[in-house]
Each structure stands twice: as C-alpha cells, then as structure tokens.
PARO-382638 format. One record per atom (N, C-alpha, C, O): residue number from 1; atom name; x, y negated, z. Coordinates in pm, 1 decimal, padded with zeros to 6 digits. Each point is the difference from the previous one (the first is absolute). Example, Ala and Ser with C-alpha at 12.3 -4.5 7.8 and 13.67 -1.06 7.14 Angstrom:
@resi 1 name N X 01319.0 Y 00569.0 Z 00780.0
@resi 1 name CA X -00089.0 Y -00119.0 Z 00000.0
@resi 1 name C X 00090.0 Y -00120.0 Z 00000.0
@resi 1 name O X 00103.6 Y 00001.9 Z 00066.5
@resi 2 name N X -00138.6 Y -00106.9 Z -00138.5
@resi 2 name CA X 00082.0 Y -00119.0 Z 00006.0
@resi 2 name C X -00077.0 Y -00109.0 Z 00073.0
@resi 2 name O X 00050.9 Y -00110.8 Z 00016.9
//
This chain:
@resi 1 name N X -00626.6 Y -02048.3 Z -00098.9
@resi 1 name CA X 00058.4 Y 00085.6 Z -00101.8
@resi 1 name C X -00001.4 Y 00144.8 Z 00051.0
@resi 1 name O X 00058.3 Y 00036.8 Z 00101.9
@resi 2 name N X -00125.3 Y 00035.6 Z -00177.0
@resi 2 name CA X 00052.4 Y 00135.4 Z 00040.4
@resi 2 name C X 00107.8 Y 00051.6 Z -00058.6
@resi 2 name O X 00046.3 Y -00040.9 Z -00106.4
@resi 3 name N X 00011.9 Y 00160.9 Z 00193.6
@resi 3 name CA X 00138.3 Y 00023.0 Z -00001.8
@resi 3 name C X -00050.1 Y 00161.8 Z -00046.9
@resi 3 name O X -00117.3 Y 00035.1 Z 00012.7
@resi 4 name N X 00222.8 Y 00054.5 Z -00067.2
@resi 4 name CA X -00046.5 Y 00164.1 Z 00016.1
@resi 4 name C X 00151.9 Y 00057.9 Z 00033.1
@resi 4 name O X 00107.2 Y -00060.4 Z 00004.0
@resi 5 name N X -00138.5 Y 00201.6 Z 00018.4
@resi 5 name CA X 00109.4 Y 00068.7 Z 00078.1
@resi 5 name C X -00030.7 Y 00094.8 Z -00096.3
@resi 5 name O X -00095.8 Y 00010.7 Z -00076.5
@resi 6 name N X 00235.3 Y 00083.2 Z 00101.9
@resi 6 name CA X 00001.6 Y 00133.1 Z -00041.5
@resi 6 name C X -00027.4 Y 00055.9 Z 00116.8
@resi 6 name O X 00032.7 Y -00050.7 Z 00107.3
@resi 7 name N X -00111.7 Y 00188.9 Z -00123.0
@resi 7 name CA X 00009.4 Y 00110.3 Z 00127.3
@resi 7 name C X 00034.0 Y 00092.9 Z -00062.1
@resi 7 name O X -00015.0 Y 00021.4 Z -00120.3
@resi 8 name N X 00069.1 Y 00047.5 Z 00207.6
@resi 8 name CA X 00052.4 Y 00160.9 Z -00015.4
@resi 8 name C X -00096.7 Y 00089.7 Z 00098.5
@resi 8 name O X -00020.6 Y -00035.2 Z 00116.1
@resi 9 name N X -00032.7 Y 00145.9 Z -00168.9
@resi 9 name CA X -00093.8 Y 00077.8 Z 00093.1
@resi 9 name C X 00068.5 Y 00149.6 Z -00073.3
@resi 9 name O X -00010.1 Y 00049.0 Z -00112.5
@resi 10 name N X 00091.4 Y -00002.8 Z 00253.2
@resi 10 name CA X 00075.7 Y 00100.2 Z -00028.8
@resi 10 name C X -00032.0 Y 00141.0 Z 00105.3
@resi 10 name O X -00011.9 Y -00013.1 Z 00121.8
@resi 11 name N X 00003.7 Y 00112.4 Z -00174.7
@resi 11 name CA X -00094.1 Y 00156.7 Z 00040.1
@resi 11 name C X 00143.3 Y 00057.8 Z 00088.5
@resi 11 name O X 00093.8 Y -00077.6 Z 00018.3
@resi 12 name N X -00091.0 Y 00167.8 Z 00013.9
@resi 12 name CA X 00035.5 Y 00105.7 Z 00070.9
@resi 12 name C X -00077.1 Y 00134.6 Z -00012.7
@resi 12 name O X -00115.7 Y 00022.2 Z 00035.7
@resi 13 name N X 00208.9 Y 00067.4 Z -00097.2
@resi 13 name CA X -00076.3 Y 00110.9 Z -00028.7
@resi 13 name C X 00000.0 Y 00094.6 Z 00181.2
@resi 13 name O X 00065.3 Y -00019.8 Z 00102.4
@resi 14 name N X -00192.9 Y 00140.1 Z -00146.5
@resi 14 name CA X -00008.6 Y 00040.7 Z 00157.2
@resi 14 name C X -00013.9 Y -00045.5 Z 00118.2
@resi 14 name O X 00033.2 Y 00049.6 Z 00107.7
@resi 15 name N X -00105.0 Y -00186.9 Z -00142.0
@resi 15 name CA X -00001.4 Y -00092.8 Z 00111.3
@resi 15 name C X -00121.6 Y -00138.5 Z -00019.8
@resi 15 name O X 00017.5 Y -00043.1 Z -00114.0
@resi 16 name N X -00091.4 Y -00009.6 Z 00160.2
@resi 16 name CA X -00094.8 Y -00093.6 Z 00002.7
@resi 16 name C X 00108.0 Y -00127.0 Z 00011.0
@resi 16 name O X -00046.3 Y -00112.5 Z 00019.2
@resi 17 name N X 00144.0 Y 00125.3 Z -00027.5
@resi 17 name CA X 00076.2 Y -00130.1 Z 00050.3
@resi 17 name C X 00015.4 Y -00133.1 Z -00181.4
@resi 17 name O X 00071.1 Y 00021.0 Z -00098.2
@resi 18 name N X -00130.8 Y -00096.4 Z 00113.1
@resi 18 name CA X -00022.4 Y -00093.1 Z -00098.8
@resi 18 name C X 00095.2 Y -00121.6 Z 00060.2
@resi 18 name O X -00020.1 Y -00046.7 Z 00112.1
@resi 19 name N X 00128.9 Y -00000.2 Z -00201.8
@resi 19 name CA X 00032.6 Y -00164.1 Z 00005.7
@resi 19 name C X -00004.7 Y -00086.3 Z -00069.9
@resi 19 name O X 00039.6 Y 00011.1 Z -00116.0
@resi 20 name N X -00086.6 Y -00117.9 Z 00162.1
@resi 20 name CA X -00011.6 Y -00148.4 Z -00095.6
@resi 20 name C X 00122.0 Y -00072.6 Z 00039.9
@resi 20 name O X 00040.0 Y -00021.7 Z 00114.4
@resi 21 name N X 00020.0 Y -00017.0 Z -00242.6
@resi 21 name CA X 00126.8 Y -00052.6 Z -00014.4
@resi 21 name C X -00032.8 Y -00137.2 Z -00047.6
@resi 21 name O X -00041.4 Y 00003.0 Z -00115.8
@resi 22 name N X 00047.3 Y -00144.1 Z 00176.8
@resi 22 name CA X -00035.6 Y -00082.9 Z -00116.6
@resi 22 name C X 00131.8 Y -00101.5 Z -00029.0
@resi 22 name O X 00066.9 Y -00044.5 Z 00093.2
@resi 23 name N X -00038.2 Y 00013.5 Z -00235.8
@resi 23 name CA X 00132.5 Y -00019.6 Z -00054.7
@resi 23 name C X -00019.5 Y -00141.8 Z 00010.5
@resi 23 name O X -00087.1 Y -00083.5 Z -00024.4
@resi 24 name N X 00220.4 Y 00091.3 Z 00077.2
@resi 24 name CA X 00017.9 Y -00220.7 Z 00007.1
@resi 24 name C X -00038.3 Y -00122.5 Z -00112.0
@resi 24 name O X -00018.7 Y -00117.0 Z 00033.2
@resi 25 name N X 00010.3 Y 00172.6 Z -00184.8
@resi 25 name CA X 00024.2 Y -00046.5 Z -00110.0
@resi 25 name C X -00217.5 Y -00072.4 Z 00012.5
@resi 25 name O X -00106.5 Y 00058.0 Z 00021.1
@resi 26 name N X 00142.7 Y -00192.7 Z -00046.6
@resi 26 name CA X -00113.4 Y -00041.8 Z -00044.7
@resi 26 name C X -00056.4 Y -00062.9 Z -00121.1
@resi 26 name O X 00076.6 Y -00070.1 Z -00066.0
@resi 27 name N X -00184.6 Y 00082.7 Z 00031.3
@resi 27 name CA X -00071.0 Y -00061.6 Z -00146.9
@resi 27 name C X -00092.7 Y -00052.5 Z 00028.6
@resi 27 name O X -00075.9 Y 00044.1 Z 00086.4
@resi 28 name N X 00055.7 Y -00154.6 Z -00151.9
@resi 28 name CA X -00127.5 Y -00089.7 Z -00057.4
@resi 28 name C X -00092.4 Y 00046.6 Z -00066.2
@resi 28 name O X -00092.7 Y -00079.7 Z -00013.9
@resi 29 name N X 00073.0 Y 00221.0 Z -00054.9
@resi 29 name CA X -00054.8 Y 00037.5 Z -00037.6
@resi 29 name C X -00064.2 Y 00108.3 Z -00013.5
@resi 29 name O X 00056.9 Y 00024.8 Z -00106.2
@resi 30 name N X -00115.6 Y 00050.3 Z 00117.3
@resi 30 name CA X -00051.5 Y 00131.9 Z -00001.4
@resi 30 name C X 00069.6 Y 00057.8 Z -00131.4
@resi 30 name O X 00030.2 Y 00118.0 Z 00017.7
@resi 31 name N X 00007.2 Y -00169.4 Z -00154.8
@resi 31 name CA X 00023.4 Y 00024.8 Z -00139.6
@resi 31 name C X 00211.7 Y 00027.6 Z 00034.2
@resi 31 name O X 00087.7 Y 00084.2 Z -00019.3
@resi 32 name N X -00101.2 Y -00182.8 Z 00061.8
@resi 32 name CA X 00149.6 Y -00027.4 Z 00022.5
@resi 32 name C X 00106.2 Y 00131.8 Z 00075.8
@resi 32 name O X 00110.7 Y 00046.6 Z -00026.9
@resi 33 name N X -00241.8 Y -00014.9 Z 00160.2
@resi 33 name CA X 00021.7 Y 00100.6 Z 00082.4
@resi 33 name C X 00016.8 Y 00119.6 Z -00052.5
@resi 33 name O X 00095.5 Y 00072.2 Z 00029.0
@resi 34 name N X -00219.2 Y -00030.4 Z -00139.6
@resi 34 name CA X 00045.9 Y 00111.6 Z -00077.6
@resi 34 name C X 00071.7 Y 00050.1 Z -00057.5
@resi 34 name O X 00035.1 Y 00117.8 Z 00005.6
@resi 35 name N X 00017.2 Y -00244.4 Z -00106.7
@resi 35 name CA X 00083.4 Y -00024.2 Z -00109.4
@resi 35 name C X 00154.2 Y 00040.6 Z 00088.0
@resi 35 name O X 00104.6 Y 00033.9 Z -00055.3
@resi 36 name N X -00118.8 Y -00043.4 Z 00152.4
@resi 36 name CA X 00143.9 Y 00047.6 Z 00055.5
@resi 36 name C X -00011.9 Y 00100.9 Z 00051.2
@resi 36 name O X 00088.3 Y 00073.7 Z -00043.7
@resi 37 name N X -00151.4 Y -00021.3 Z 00117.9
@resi 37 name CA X -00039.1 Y 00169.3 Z -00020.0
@resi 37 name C X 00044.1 Y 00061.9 Z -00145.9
@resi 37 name O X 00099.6 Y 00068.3 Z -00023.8
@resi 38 name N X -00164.2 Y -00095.8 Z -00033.3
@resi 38 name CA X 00005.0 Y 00041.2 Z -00168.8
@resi 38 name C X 00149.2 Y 00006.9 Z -00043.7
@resi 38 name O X 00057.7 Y 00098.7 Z -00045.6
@resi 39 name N X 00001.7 Y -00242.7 Z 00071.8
@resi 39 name CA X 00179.9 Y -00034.7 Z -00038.0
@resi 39 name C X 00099.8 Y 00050.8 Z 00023.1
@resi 39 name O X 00105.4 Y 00006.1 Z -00063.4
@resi 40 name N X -00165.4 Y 00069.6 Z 00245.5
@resi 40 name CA X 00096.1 Y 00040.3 Z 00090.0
@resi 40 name C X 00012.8 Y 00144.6 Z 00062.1
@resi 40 name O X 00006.5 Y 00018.2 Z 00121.6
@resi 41 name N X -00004.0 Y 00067.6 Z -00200.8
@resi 41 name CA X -00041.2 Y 00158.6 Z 00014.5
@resi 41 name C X 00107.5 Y 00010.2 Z 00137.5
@resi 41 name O X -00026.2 Y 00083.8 Z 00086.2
@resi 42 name N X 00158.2 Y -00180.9 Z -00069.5
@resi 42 name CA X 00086.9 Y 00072.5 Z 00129.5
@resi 42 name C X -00051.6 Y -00025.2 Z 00150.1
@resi 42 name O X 00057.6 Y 00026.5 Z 00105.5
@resi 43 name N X -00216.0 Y -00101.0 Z -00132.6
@resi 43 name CA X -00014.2 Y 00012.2 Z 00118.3
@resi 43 name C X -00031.3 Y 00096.5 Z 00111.1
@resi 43 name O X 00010.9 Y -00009.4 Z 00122.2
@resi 44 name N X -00060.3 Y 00121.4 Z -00215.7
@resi 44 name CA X -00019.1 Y 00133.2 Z 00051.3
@resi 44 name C X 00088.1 Y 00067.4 Z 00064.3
@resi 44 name O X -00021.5 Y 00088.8 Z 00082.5
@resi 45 name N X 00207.0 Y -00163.6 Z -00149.4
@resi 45 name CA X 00058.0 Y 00095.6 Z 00088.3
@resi 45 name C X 00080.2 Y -00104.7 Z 00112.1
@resi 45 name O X 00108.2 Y 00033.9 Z 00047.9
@resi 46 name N X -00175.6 Y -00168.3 Z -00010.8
@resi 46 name CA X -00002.2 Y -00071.2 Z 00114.6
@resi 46 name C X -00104.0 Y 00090.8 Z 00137.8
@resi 46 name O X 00016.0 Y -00005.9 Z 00122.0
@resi 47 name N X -00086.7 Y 00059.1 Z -00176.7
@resi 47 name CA X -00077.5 Y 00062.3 Z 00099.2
@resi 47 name C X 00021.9 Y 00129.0 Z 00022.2
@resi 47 name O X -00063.8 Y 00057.8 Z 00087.9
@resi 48 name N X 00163.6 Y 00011.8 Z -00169.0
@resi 48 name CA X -00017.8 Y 00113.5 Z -00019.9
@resi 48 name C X 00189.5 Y -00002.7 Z 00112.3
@resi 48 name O X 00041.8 Y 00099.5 Z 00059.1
@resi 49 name N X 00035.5 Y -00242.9 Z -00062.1
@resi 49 name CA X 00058.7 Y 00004.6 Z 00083.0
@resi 49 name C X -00046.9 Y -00003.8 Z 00205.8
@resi 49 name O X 00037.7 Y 00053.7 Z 00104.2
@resi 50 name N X -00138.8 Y -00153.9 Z -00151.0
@resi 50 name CA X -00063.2 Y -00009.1 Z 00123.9
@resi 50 name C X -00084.3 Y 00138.8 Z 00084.3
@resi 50 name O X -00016.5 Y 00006.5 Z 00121.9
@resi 51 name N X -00022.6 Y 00083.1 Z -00210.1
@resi 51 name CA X -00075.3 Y 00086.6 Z 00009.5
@resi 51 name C X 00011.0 Y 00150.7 Z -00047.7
@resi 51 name O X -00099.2 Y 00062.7 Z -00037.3
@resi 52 name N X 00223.5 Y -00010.5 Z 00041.0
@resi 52 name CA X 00054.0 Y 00099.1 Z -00097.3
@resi 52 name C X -00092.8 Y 00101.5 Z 00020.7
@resi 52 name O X -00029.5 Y 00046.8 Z -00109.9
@resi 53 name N X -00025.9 Y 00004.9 Z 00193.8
@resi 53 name CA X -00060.1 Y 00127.8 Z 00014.7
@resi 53 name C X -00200.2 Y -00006.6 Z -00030.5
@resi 53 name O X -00094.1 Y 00071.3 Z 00034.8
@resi 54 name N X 00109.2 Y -00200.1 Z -00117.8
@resi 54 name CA X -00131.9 Y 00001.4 Z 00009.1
@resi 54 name C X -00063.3 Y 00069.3 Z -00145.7
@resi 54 name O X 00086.0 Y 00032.9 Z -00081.6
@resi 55 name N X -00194.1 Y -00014.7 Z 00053.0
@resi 55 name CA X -00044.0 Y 00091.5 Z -00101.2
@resi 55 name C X -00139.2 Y -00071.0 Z -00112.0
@resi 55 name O X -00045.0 Y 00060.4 Z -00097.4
@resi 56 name N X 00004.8 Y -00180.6 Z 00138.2
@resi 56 name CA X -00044.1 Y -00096.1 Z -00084.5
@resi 56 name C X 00022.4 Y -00162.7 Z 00035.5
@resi 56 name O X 00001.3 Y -00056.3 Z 00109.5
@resi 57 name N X 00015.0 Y 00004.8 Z -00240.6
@resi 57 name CA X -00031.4 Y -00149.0 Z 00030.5
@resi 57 name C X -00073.2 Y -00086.4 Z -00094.1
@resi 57 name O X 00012.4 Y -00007.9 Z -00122.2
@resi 58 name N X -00080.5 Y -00046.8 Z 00191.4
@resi 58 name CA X -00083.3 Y -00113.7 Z -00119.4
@resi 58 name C X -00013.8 Y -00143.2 Z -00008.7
@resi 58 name O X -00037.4 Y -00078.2 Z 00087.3
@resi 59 name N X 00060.1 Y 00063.9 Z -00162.9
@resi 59 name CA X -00010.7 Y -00185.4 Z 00027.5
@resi 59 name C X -00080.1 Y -00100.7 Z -00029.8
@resi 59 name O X -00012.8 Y -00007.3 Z -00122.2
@resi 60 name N X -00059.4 Y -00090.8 Z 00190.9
@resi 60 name CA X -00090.3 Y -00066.1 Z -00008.6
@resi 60 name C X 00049.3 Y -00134.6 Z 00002.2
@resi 60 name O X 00096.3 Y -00020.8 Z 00073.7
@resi 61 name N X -00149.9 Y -00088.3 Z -00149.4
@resi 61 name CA X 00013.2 Y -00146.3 Z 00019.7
@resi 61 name C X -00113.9 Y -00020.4 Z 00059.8
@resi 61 name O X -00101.3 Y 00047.5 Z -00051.2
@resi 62 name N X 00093.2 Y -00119.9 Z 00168.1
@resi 62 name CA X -00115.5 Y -00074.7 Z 00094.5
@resi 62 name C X 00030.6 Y -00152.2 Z 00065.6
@resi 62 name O X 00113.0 Y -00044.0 Z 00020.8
@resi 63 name N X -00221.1 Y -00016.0 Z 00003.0
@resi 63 name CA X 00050.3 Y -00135.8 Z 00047.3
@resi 63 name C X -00022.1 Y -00039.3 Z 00152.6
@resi 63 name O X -00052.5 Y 00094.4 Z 00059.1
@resi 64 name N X 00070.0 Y -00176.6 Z 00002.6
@resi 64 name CA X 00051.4 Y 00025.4 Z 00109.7
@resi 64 name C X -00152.1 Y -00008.1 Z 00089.4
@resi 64 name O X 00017.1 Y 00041.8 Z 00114.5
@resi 65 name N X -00138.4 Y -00079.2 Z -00137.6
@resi 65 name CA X -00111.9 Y 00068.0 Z 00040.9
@resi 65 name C X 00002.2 Y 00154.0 Z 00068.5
@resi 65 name O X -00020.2 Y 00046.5 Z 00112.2
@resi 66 name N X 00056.4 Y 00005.2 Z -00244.2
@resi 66 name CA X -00013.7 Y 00146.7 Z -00047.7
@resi 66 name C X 00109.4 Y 00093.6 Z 00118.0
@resi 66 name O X -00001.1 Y 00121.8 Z 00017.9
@resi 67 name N X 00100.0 Y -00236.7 Z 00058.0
@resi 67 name CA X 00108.6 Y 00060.5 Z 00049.6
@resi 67 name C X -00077.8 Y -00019.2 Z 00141.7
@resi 67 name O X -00014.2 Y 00094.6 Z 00077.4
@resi 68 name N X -00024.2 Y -00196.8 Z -00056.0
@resi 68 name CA X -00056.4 Y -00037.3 Z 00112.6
@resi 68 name C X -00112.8 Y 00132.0 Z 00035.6
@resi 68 name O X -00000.3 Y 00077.1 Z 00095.9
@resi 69 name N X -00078.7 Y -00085.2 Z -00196.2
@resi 69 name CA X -00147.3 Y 00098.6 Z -00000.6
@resi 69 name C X 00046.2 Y 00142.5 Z 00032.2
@resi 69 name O X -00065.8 Y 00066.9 Z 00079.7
@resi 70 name N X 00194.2 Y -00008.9 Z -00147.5
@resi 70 name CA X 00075.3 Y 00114.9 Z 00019.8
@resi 70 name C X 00088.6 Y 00020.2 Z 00140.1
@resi 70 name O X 00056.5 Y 00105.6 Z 00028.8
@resi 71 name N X -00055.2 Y -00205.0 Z 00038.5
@resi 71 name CA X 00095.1 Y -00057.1 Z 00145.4
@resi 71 name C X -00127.1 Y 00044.7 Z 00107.0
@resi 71 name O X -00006.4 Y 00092.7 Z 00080.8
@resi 72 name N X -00082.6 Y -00190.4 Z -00113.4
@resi 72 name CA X -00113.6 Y 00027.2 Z 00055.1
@resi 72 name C X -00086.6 Y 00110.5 Z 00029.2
@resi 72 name O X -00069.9 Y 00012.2 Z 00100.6
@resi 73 name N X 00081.6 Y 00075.6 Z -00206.9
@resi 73 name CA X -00051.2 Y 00137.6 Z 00011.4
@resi 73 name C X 00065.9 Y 00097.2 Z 00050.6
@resi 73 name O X -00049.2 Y 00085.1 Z 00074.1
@resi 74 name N X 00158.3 Y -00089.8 Z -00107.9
@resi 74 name CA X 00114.7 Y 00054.7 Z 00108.9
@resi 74 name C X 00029.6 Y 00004.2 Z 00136.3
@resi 74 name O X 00053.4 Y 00095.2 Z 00056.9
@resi 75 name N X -00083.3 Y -00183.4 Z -00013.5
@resi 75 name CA X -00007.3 Y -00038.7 Z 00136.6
@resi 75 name C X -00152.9 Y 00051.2 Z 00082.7
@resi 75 name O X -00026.1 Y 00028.0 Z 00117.0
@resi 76 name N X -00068.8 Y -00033.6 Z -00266.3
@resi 76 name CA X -00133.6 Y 00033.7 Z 00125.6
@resi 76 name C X -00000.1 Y 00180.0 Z 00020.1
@resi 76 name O X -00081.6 Y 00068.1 Z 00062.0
@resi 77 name N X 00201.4 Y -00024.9 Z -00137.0
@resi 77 name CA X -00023.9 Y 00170.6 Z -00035.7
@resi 77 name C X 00070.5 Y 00079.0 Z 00106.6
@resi 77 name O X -00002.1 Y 00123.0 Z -00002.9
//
C-alpha cells in the first residue's frame, strides 16, 4: 500500500536557508492528501508557528518513495 505525506518546504528571506517539514498525518491516497490541504487552510499557521520568521511556504503531497528519493538527495549534497 502506498502511504503519502504532507511536506512543508519553507524559505527564509536573505538567506539560502530552505526547510522540509514533513507532517505526521497519513493518506491512502494521493486525492485524499489533497483534499485536506484544500479543507484545512490552518495548516499554514501550524508552520507559521513552527517557523515564524520565515517568508514562503509551499505544500506538496508525496509518497513515501518520493521522501526516500528527497532523503537521498540530501544526503549526497
């Protein structure tokens, strides 16, 4: 079964500094994953607690490949 995650990929202005946040909440679905993005506009200010001084955020549904492949690239950089 694949599973998907939310990520958070949040900026810092004046600065190269990028974080990936990835949220505990899981779906069965890629459709499902969205649909709560879509439902749940307060998640922005879950991150925006985690991250007050930051200056963008965006959010992606990916599955756990995609987390691995992103783990992976990270590590070779």
């Amino acid at each position: 079964m694949v599973e998907w995650f939310i990520i958070a990929v949040v900026t810092f202005a004046n600065t190269d500094r990028i974080e990936v946040k990835q949220m505990t909440n899981m779906f069965t679905t890629q459709s499902a994953c969205k649909q709560f993005l879509r439902d749940t506009p307060d998640i922005v200010n879950d991150i925006l607690k985690l991250e007050p001084n930051n200056n963008g955020i965006s959010f992606v549904c990916v599955n756990q490949e995609e987390i691995k492949r992103l783990s992976a690239k990270r590590k070779s950089v």
